[in-house]
N, C-alpha and C positions, 0 to 999 in steps of 0.2 A: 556753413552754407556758402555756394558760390556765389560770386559779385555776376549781375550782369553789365557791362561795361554801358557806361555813358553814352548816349551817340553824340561822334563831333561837332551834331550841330549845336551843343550845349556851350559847349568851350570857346572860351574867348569872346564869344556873344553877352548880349545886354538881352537880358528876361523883364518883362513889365512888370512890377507888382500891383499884383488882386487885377490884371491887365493892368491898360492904358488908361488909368479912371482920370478922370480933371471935369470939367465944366461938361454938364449933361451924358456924363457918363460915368455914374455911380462903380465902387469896388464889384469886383467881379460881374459885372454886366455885359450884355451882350455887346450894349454899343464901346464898352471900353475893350472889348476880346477884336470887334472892327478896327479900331483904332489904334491896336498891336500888329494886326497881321496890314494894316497900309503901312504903316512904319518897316513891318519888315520884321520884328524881334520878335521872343518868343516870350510866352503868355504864364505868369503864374497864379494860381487856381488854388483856394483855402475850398475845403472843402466840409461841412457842418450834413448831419441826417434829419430827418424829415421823422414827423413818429410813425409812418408809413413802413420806413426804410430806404427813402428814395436818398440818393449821394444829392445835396444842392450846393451852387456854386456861391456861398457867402462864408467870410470871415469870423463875423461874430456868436458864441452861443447866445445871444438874446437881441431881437429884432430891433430893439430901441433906437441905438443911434443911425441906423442905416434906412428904415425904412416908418412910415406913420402908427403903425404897430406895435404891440413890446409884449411880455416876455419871452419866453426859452424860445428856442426855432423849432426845438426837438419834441416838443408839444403841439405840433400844428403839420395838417399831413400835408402832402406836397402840391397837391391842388389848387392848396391852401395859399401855400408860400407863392406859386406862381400868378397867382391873382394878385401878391401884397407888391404892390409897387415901393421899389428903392427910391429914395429920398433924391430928389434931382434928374430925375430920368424921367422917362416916359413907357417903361416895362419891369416887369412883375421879375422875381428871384425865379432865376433859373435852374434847372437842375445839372447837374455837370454832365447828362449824356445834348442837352441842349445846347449847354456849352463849348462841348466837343464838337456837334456836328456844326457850330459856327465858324469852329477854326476848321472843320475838316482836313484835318493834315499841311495847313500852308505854312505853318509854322510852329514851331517845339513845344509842347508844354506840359509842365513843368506843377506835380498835384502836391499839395500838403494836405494831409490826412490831420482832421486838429483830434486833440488829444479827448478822448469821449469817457477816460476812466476819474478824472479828477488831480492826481496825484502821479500820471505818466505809466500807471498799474498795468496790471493783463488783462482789468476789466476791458474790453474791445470786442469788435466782431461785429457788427451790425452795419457799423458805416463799412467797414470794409468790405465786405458783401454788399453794399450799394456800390461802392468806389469799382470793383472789380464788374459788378451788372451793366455799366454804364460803360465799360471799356470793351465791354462784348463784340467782336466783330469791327470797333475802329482800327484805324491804318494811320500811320502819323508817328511823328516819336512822341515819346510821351514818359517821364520821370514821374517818381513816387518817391515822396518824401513825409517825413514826421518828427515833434520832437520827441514821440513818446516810440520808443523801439521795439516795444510789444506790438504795435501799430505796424511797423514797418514788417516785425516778423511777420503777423498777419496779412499781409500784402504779398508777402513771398509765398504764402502759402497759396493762397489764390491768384495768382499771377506770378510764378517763376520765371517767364518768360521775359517780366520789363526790369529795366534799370531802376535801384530803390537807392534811397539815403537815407541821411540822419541831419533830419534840422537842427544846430548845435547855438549853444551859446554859453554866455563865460557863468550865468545865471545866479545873479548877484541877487539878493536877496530883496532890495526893493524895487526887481523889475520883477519879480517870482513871487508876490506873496501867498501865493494860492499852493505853493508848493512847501512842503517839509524842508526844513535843513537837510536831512541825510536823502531824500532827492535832489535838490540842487547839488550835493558833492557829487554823486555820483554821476549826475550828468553832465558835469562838467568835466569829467575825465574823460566822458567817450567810449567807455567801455564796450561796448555792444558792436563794435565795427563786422567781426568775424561773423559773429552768432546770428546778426539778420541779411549775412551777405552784402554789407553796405559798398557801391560804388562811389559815392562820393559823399561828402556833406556838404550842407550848406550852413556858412557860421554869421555870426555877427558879426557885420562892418567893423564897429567898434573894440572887439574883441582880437582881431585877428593875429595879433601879434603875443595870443598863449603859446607856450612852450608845446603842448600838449599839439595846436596845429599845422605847430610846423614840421611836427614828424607824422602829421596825418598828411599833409603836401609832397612828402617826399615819397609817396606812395599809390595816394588817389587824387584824385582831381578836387580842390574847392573851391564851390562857389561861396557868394557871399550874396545877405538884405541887412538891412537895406540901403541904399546908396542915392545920396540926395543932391549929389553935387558932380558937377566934373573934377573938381580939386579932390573929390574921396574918392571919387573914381580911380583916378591914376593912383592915389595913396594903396587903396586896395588891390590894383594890378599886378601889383609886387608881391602877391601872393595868390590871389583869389584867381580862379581860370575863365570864371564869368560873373557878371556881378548882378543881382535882383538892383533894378531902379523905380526911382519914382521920385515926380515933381520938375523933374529936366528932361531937355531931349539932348544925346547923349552928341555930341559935336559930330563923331562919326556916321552918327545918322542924318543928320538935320541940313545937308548939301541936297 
């Protein structure tokens, strides 16, 4: 499968993680996607389905720690979700085409598709079809990512036209426990790069110094999440082309 190439404004840039969230501006929120495009950077987007089908712009599969609410997301249709207000804010979970049309093109952003099969499987297809409805007719750059690669295939499927990766990591086993052993090995090799057309990955901070990405550097672009500091910042520049942050404002920006 072909790669569609990264757009430059990816590279070398500082991406928000879940946006700019901090004080009244919950993960993935509208006020925290505001408070990316004033800064200037480009906005990263977890993307969870609705039992509608509708793509929404939150993190976690279960509503608990983000909002007064609790269980699955994926059990509550999206009407639903937009009335549930985030914890520390003042508005309801958005859907990523509300999302979009907040950033409308002023700045990069950057979707992680989260994993909907359990174990990184082919079970998929539904959020994706939300992910791809919501992208219908926007203008703007915009990257597609996942750590599950069936995910990312399915993305290529219905959107051949945008740049995809592979959200990677060294996936050690007590940061994975929802996953098999013989998943984690194999995701930690990367195999999948050809088969879903990947232009880039995006790897662990922590990680970046596997064997396995520095011959994936010499090749495609990596970014890297998450980065919490100016000192990891620069640690990761020696490799990484752009870095996911959060909890700093990154010195280049902040004049």
């Amino acid at each position: 499968m072909t790669p569609v190439p990264l757009p430059p404004s990816f590279l070398r840039g500082h991406v928000a993680h879940r946006a700019l969230h901090g004080p009244g501006r919950p993960e993935n929120s509208r006020a925290a996607i505001r408070a990316a495009i004033d800064l200037g950077v480009a906005v990263e987007l977890d993307v969870q389905r609705s039992s509608d089908g509708v793509a929404m712009a939150f993190h976690d599969y279960v509503l608990d720690r983000l909002t007064p609410a609790k269980g699955a997301i994926f059990l509550n249709e999206a009407a639903s979700l937009g009335s549930t207000p985030l914890s520390g804010g003042d508005e309801g979970i958005p859907t990523l085409a509300e999302a979009l049309a907040e950033v409308a093109g002023r700045v990069p952003v950057l979707i992680e598709v989260k994993d909907q099969d359990g174990d990184m499987g082919p079970n998929v297809g539904p959020l994706e079809d939300g992910v791809a409805a919501a992208l219908d007719g926007y203008a703007g750059d915009v990257a597609l990512m996942s750590f599950n690669p069936n995910s990312v295939a399915a993305m290529a499927e219905r959107r051949p036209d945008l740049p995809r990766g592979l959200t990677t990591s060294a996936f050690r086993a007590e940061n994975w426990p929802e996953l098999t052993a013989a998943t984690r090995d194999r995701l930690r090799a990367v195999p999948d790069l050809e088969r879903v057309g990947a232009a880039f990955v995006s790897h662990e901070v922590g990680a970046l110094d596997m064997p396995r990405i520095a011959e994936i550097a010499a090749r495609l672009p990596v970014l890297c999440w998450t980065v919490r500091s100016e000192a990891q910042e620069r640690e990761a520049r020696r490799i990484a082309a752009g870095v996911t942050f959060e909890g700093y404002v990154p010195q280049a920006l902040s004049a």
